[in-house]
Structure formats: structure tokens, C-alpha cells
C-alpha positions in Angstrom: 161.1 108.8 183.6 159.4 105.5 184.7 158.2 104.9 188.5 161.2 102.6 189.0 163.2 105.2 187.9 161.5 107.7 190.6 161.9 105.1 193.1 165.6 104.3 192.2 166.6 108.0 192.5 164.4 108.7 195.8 166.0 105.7 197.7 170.0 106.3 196.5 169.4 109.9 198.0 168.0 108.4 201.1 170.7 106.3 201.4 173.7 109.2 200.9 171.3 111.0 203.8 171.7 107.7 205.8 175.3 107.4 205.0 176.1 111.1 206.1 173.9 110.5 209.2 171.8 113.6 207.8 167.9 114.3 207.6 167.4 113.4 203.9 166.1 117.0 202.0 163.1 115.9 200.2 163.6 116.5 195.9 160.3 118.5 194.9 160.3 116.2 191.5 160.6 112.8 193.5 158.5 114.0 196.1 155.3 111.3 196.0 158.0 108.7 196.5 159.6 110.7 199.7 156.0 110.9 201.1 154.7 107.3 200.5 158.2 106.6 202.6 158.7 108.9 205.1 158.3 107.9 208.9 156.7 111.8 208.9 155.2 111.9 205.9 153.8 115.8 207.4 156.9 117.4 208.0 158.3 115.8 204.9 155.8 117.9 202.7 156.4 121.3 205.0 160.0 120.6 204.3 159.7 119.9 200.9 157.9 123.1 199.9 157.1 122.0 197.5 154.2 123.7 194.5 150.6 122.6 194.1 150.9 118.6 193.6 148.2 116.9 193.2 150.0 113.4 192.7 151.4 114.3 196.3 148.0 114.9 197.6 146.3 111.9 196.7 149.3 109.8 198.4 149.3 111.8 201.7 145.6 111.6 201.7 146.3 107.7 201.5 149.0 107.9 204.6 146.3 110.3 206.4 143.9 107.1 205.9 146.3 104.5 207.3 147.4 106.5 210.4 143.6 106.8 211.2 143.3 103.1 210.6 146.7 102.5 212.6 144.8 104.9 215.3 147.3 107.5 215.2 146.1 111.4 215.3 147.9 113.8 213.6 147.5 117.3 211.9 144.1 117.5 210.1 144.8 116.7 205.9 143.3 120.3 205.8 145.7 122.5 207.1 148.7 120.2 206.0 148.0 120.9 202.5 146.3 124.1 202.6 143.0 125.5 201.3 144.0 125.9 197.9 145.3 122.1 197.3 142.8 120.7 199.8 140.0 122.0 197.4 141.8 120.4 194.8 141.8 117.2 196.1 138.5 117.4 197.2 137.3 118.1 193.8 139.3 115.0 192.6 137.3 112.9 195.4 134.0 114.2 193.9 134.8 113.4 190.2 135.6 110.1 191.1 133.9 107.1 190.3 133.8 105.2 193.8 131.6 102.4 194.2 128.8 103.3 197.1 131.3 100.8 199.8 134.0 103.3 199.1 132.2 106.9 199.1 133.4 107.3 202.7 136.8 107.7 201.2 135.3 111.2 200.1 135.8 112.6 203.6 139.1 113.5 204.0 138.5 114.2 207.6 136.2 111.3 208.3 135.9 108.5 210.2 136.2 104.4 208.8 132.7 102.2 209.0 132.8 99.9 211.4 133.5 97.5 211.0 135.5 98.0 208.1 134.6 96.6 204.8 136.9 93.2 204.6 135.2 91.4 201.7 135.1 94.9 199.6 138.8 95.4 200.4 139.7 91.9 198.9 137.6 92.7 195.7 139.7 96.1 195.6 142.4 93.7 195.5 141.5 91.3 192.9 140.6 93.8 190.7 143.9 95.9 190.7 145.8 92.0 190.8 143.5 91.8 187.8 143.9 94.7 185.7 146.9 96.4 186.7 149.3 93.9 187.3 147.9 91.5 185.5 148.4 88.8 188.0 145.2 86.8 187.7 142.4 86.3 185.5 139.7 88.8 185.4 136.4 90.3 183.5 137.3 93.7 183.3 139.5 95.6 180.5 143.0 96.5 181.7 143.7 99.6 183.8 145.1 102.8 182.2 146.9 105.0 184.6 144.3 107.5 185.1 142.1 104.5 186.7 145.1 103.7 188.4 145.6 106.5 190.4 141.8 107.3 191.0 141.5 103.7 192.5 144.8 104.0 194.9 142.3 105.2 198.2 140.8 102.7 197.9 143.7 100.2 197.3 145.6 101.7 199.8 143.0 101.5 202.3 142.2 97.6 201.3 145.6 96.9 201.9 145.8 98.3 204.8 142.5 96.4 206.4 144.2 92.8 205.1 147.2 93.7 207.1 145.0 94.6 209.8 142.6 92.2 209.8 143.4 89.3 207.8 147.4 88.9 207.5 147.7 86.0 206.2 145.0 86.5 203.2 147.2 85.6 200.0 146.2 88.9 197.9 149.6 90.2 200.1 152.0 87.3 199.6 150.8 88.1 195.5 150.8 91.5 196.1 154.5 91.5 196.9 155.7 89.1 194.5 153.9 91.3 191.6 155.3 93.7 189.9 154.3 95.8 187.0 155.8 95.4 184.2 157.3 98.5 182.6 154.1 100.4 183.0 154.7 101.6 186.1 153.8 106.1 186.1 156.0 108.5 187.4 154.5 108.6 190.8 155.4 104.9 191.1 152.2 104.3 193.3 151.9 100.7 192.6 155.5 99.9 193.5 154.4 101.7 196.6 151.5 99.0 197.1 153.9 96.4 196.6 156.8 97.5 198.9 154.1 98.0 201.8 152.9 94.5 201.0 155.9 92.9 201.6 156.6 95.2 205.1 153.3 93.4 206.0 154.9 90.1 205.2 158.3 90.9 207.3 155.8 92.1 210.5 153.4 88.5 210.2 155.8 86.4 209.3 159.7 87.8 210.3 162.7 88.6 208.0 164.0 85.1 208.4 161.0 83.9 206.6 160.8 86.4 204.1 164.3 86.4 203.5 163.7 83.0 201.5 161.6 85.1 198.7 164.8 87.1 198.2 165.7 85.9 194.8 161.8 86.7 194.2 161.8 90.1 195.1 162.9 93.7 193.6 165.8 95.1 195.5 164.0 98.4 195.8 161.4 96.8 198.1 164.1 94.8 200.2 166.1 98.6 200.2 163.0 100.4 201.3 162.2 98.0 204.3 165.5 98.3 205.5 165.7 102.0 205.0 162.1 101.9 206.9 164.3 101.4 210.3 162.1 98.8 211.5 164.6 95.9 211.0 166.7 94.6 213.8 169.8 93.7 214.0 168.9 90.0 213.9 166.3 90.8 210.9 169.2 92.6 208.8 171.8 89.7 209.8 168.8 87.2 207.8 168.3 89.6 205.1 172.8 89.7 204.5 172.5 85.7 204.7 170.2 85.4 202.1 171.6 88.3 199.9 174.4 86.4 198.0 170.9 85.1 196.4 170.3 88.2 195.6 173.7 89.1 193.3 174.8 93.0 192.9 174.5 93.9 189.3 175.0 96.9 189.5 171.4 97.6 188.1 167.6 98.0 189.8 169.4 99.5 193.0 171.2 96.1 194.2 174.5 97.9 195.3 172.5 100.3 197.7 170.8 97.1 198.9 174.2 95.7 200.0 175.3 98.8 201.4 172.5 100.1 203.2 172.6 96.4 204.8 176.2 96.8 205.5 176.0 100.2 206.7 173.4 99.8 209.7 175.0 96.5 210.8 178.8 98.1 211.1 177.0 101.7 212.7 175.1 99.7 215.0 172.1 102.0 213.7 169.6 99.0 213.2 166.4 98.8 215.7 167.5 97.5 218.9 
């Protein structure tokens, strides 16, 4: 199974959740996609119980990362994953080959520089743009997945200080209009990277204007914004204008587009 297949299967069984107007019960196997989505990604994992994952770990440490960025306080990463898997990631951290403007990603409990390293988040960027998703020229060899993941602190974190502090830099417009090819792992992290790239795009610029990239975009990204609950109900009225764009397949998750769409416009369950 691919990472759009992962994503695929995590969002339908959000939606039935949605649909039943029940908490959605996180599935142990598609659990990294359930964490990089959920509005609690903490009481996702306790609910999950889920075994020692280390794929899991590496993405909450990534969400622990942004709420500190986003100035949010929460549960230390410690005692959310325990001793035993904390250690684990740890050790990760310390085999990994981060360049010296990323080694405070080490610290799972630390604190961001200040200010925060803008010009090494873009260069994060164009590298991955580069050799993961192959999306501009570069000097280095293409990415295997092992690099991939071992680089997503560090992409995460980049993106997060472009939404932050530069917007409107265009690494997130290509960002979201790049996808990767078929290579995409199980843990679908770099779908993850693009769907939050194009959330940044809907809070700049407003679904009306994204809404004209709709023929451009995966359905999965457009599903997972929506299932984000941070849409209006003007927003979802832009995104069902522009849909017919966008046709239903019946492939890549385009019915559950439509019908999520549908659903919180008729329940009245969009953000008012």
C-alpha cells in the first residue's frame, strides 16, 4: 500500500465518522495519517493505542514542533509517547544527519532560535522541491525514502516558518501544486507537506481564490481541508462552485470530496 492509498482510506473513514456525527476511532495501521490530521493529535495517539511506532513518533514530534511555533502548550512529547518510544526517537534524532542550522530540532522539549532561521527554511524547501518531488532543478541525487523521512523535522518546521513568516513566498504555492509521483511511502508524509501547504494558501489568500486551482489540485488535499473544520460556510459554498471543475470519477477520493462538501453545507456543521 502506497501513501495515497493510506490517505484514501484514513479520510473515507473520517468522513463515515463525520457522516454518523461520531468521534472517528483512529485505525492502528493508518495511524501517521490520523495524527498528521487530527485537531488533537495527543488524544488521537492515547485513543489509538496503538504499539511502538516509530513513523507515528517522528510525525507527532513534527505537530509537537508546530504547536510550539503556533505558541500553543500542550503535554510534554515525553510523557505522550512514553519512555520506551521517546528513547526511540531520541536515538533517531541522534543518528541523524542534520545540518548544524537544524541540530536544535534534536530537543524534543526545546525551544526555536530566535529568530527563526527563514533563509535555512527556504533551502529545506528547495531541496525537498528538488529531490523528492522533483519540481525544480537541483545539484543533489534524488531522495530515497529513508532521507525522506529523516529530513521531514526539518521540512515540517520550514513550512511552518514560510507560513508564519513569509506567506506569500512561492515554495507554498509549488509546494501544493506538487505531488509525488507514485513514490509516495506508506506514511504518506509528503502528501502531508502538500495538503498543509495548500491550508496555508486557503488562510493567506481565502477559498474563493484557491478555489480557482481546483482542477490543479488532488481531491484528497481539497477533502482534508474541508474535513479540517476550518471552512465556512461561505468558503465551502466557493469550493461547491468550483467543483464541477473538479468531476467525480469515482477514483482518488472525488465522491467523498462531493459529499463531505454536501454534507456540512445541508447539516449546517461548517464554521460559522
Amino acid at each position: 500500500m502506497c501513501g495515497y492509498c493510506t490517505e484514501h482510506s484514513a479520510f473515507a473513514a473520517h468522513l463515515v465518522a463525520l457522516e454518523a456525527r461520531v468521534p472517528l476511532a483512529p485505525d492502528p495501521l493508518l495511524l501517521p495519517v490520523h495524527l498528521q490530521e487530527a485537531t488533537d493529535w495527543q488524544q488521537t495517539w492515547l485513543r489509538a493505542a496503538a504499539p511502538d511506532d516509530p513513523v507515528a513518533a517522528i510525525v507527532m514530534l513534527c505537530r509537537a514542533w508546530t504547536d510550539r511555533l503556533d505558541g500553543k502548550t500542550g503535554t510534554p512529547l515525553r510523557d505522550v509517547l512514553g519512555p520506551a518510544l521517546h528513547e526511540r526517537l531520541q536515538q533517531w534524532l541522534a543518528a541523524c544527519d542534520l545540518p548544524d542550522a537544524w541540530a536544535w530540532l534534536r530537543h524534543t522539549e526545546g525551544e526555536p532560535p530566535h529568530p527563526l532561521p527563514l533563509d535555512d527554511a527556504r533551502d529545506a524547501l528547495d531541496a525537498y522541491l528538488a529531490g523528492w518531488l522533483l519540481a525544480q532543478e537541483g545539484t543533489s541525487p534524488a531522495w530515497d525514502e529513508a532521507l525522506l523521512h529523516e529530513r521531514l523535522p526539518q521540512l515540517s518546521v520550514a513550512l511552518d516558518i514560510l507560513r508564519r513568516d513569509a506567506p506569500d513566498d512561492d515554495r507554498i504555492h509549488r509546494l501544493a501544486l506538487s505531488s509525488p509521483g507514485t513514490g509516495s511511502p506508506f506514511s504518506a508524509i509528503d502528501l502531508w507537506l502538500q495538503r498543509r501547504a495548500v491550508r496555508a494558501l486557503v488562510a493567506r489568500q481565502g477559498m474563493a481564490s484557491v478555489a480557482t486551482l481546483v482542477d490543479r489540485l488532488r481531491s484528497p488535499i481539497l477533502l482534508a481541508a474541508v474535513l479540517h473544520g476550518e471552512m465556512d460556510h461561505h468558503d465551502l459554498l466557493h469550493l461547491q462552485a468550483a467543483l464541477p471543475g473538479h468531476p467525480d470519477t469515482g477514483s482518488e477520493g472525488a465522491h467523498n470530496l462531493h459529499a463531505a462538501v454536501a454534507l456540512l453545507l445541508e447539516s449546517g456543521m461548517a464554521v460559522q
